[in-house]
C-alpha positions in Angstrom: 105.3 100.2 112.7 104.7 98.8 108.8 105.9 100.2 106.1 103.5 100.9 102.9 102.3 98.6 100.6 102.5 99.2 96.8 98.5 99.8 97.1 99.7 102.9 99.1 102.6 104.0 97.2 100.4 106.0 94.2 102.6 108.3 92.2 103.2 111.9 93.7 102.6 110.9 97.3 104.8 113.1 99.6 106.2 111.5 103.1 107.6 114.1 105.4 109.6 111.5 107.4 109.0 111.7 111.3 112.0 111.0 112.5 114.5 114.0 112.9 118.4 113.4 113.5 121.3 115.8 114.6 124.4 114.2 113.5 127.4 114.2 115.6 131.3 113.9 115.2 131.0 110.5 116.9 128.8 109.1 114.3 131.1 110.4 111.6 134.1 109.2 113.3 133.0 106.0 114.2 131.4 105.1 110.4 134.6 106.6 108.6 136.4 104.2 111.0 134.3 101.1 110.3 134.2 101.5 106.5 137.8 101.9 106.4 137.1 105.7 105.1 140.3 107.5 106.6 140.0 110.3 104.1 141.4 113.3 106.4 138.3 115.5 105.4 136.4 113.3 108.3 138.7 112.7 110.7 141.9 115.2 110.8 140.4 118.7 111.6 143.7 120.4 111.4 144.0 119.2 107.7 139.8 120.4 107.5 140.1 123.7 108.6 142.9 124.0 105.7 140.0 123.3 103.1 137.0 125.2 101.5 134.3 123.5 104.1 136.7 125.1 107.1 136.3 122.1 108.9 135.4 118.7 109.1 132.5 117.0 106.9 129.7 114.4 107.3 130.8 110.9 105.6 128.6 111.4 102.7 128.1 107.3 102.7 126.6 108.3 106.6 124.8 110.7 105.4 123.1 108.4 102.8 122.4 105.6 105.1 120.9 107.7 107.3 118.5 108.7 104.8 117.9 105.3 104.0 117.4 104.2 107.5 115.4 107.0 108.5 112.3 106.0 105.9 112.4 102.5 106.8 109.4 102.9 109.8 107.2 104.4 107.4 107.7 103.4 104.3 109.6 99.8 103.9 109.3 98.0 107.3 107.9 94.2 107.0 106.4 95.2 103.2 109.8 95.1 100.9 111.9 92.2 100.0 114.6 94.7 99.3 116.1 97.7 97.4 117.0 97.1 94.0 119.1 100.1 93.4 120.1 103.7 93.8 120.4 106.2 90.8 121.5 109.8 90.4 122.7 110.1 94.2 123.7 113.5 95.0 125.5 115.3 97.5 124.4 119.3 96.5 126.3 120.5 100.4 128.2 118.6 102.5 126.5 118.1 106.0 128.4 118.8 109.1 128.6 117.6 112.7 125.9 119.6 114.4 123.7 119.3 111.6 120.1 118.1 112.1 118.4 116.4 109.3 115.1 116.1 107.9 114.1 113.4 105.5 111.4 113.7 102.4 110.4 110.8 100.2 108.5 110.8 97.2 106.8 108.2 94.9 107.0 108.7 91.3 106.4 105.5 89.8 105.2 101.8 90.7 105.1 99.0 88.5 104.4 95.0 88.1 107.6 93.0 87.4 108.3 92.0 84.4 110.9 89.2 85.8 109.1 87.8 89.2 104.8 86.9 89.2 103.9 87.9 92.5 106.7 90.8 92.2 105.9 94.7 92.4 108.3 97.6 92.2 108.5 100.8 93.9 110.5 104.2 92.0 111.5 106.4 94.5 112.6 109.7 94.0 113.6 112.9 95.8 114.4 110.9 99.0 116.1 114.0 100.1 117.7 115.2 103.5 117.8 118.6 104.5 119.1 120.8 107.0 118.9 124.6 107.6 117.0 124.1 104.6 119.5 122.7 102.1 119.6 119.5 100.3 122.0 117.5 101.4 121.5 113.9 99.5 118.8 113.8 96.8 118.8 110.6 94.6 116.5 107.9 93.2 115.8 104.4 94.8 113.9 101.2 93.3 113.1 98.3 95.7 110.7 94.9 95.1 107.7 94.9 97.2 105.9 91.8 99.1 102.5 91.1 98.6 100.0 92.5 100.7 98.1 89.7 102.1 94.6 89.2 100.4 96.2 91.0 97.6 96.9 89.4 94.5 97.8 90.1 91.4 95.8 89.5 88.2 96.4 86.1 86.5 98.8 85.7 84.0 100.6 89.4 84.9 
């Protein structure tokens, strides 16, 4: 599978990601326990049930990752050279174990760089999970695209 090239990516494209995932209390436990996250609210569910969410919640790092991850197939693979950054992350609800997730990606803006010649950028925005039909994560992402070969850029760009 190859992602999209910056050709591809026009402002107000919509990609209704095709990968699905139902996250589980092992994936919770075992990122929490890898990223040195020991925060009670994802691993003590004695303490979680004592809370406003009534039990445990989602990593929200996981759940960001995920939504990362889950975009790669179709969007990145083999045609970035990496993100740049991530603005205005959000975490509107918490996502629980059980939870299936949906991801959403769209492309507001695209760019030449300024700083590299043969470099493009990509805006993302709205890269947004849901399930039972609330956002979960919502935030911005920028990355630096390859070139498409037998694409160049104009001289002097």
């Amino acid at each position: 599978m190859t992602g999209k090239y910056y050709e591809e990516l026009t402002p107000g494209l919509l990609i209704e990601h095709s990968i699905r995932r139902t996250v589980s209390d092992y994936d919770n436990t075992l990122f929490s326990a890898i990223t040195h996250n020991l925060a009670p609210l994802h691993l003590d569910e004695e303490y979680s049930k004592t809370t406003l969410y009534a039990g445990r919640i989602i990593n929200s790092m996981f759940t960001l990752a995920l939504v990362c991850g889950v975009t790669v197939g179709e969007l990145t693979q083999g045609t970035t050279m990496g993100n740049l950054g991530f603005e205005q992350v959000k975490f509107p609800t918490p996502l629980f174990p059980g939870d299936t997730v949906k991801t959403r990606t769209e492309i507001v803006d695209r760019r030449e760089s300024k700083k590299y010649p043969t470099g493009r950028h990509r805006h993302l925005q709205a890269r947004r999970t849901q399930s039972e039909g609330r956002d979960r994560v919502r935030g911005n992402a920028s990355g630096h695209d390859v070139e498409k070969a037998g694409v160049r850029r104009r001289a002097g760009g």
